[in-house]
C-alpha positions as CSV (number, residue, x, y, z in Angstrom):
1,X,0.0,0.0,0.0
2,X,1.2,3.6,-1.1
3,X,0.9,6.0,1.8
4,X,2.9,8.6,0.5
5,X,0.2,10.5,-1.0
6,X,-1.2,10.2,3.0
7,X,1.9,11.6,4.3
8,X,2.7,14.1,1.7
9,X,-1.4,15.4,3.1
10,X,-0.3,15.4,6.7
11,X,2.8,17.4,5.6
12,X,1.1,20.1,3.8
13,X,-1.5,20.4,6.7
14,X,0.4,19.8,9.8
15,X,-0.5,22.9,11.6
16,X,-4.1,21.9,11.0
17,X,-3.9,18.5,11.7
18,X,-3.1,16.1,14.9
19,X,-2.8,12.3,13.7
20,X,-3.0,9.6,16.1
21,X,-1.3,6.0,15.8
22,X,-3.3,3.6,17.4
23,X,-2.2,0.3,18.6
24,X,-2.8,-2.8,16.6
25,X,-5.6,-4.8,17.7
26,X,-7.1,-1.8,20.0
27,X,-10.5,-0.9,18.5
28,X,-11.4,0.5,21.9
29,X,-9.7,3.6,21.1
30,X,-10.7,3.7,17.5
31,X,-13.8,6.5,17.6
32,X,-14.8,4.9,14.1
33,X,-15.2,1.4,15.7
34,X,-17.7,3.0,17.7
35,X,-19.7,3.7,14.7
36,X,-19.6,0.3,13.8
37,X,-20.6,-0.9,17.1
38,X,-23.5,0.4,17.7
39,X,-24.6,0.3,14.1
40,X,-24.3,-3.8,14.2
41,X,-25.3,-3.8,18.2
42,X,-28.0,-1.5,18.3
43,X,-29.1,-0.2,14.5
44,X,-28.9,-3.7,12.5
45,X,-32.1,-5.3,14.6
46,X,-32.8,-8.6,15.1
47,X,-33.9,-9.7,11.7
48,X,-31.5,-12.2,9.7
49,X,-30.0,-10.8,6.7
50,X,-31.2,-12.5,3.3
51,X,-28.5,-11.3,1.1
52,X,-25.5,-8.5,0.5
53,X,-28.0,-6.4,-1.1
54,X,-29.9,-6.2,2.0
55,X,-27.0,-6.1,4.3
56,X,-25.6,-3.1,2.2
57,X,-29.6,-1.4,2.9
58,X,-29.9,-1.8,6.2
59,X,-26.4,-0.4,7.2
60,X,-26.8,2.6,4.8
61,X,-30.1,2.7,6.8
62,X,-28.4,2.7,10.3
63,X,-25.6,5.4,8.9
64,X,-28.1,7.9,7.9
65,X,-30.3,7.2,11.0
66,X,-27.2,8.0,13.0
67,X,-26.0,10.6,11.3
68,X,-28.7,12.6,12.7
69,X,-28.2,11.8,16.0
70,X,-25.1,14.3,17.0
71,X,-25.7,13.4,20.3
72,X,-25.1,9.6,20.1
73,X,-22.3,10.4,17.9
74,X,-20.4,13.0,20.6
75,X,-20.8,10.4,23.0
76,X,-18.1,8.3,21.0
77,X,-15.4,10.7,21.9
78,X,-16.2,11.0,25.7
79,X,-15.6,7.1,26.1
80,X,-12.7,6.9,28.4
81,X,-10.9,5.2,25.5
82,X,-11.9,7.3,23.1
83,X,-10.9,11.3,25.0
84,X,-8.0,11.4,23.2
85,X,-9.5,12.6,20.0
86,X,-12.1,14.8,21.2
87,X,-10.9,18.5,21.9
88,X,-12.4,18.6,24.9
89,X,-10.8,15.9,26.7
């Protein structure tokens, strides 16, 4: 995989951005895993899943459900975990 275009970015825009290397195997303090948490604990449902095609509904579904929900997603970065990457930690 070719990050230089990725650190070339984070070059040009250093004063405006603070990257974070996470540990491998730590999804705890991933904010995105999160997301993805509570869109297969909480936002998927019960309901088996017939095929991709209804896999790839449902979670575009959840996203845009929780999309609107500011709240839910804030709440992500004030896990103890998660502080790191909020700016009011």
């Amino acid at each position: 995989m070719d990050y230089k275009p990725v650190r070339q970015y984070v070059n040009e825009h250093r004063t405006q951005l603070r990257v974070y290397f996470l540990p491998k195997r730590a999804p705890e303090f991933n904010p995105d895993e999160q997301v993805w948490n509570e869109i297969k604990n909480n936002r998927l449902g019960k309901q088996p899943i017939k095929n991709k095609a209804d896999l790839k509904e449902r979670i575009i579904f959840a996203l845009d459900s929780l999309k609107h929900n500011a709240e839910r997603i804030s709440s992500f970065f004030r896990l103890e975990d998660t502080k790191y990457a909020s700016n009011v930690a």
